[in-house]
C-alpha positions in Angstrom: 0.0 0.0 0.0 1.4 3.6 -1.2 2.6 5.6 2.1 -0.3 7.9 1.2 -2.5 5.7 1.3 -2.1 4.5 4.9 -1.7 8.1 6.3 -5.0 9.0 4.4 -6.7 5.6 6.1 -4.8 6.5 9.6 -5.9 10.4 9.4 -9.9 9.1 8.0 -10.4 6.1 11.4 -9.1 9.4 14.0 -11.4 9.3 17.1 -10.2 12.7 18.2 -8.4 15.8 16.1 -4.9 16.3 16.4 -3.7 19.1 19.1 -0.5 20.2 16.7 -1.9 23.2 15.1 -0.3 22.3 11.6 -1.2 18.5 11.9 -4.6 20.0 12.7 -4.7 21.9 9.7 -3.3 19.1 7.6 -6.2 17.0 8.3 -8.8 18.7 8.5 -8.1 20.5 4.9 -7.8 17.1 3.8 -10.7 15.6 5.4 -12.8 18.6 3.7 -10.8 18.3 0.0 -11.4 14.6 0.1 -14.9 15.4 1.1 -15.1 13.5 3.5 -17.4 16.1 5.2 -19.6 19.0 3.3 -18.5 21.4 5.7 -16.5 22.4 8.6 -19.5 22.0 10.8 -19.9 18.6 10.3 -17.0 17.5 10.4 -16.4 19.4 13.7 -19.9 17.4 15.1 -18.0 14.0 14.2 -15.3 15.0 16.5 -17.5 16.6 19.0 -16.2 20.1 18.6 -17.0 23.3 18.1 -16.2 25.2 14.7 -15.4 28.5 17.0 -12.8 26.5 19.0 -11.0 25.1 15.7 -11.3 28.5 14.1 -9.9 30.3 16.9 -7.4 28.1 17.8 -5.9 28.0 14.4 -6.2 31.9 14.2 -3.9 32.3 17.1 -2.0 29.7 14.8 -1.7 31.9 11.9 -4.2 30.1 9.8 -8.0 31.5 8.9 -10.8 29.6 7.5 -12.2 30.4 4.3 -15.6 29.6 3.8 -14.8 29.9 -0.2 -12.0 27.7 -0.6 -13.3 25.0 2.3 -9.8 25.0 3.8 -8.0 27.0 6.2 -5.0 28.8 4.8 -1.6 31.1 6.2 -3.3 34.5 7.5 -2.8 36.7 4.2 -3.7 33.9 1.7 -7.2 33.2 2.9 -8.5 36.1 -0.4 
């Protein structure tokens, strides 16, 4: 199996989100790319958290969410 591959399957059977704030972002953009959630909502109900918690978190991170792009990017790149 490709390295990817079991990351991807590793990241996807999580019963919590990562605390590291760029492993955090990793999966979570990659959860929402791979749709495997619609939203950030849902996928923050799955893991019994609260979109304002992520979103602030990551902001004191340097990262914003944008609601266009489904991802959070760097503060700056989010336009």
């Amino acid at each position: 199996m490709c390295i990817f591959a079991e990351i991807f399957n590793k990241i996807c059977e999580m019963d919590h989100l990562p605390k590291d704030p760029a492993i955090l972002v990793s999966s979570v953009n990659m959860l929402l790319r791979d749709e495997e959630f619609d939203t950030l909502e849902s996928l923050c109900y799955n893991y019994g958290t609260e979109p304002k918690d992520i979103k602030n978190y990551l902001y004191g991170h340097g990262f914003v969410y944008s609601v266009q792009q489904k991802q959070f990017r760097p503060i700056g790149y989010d336009e």
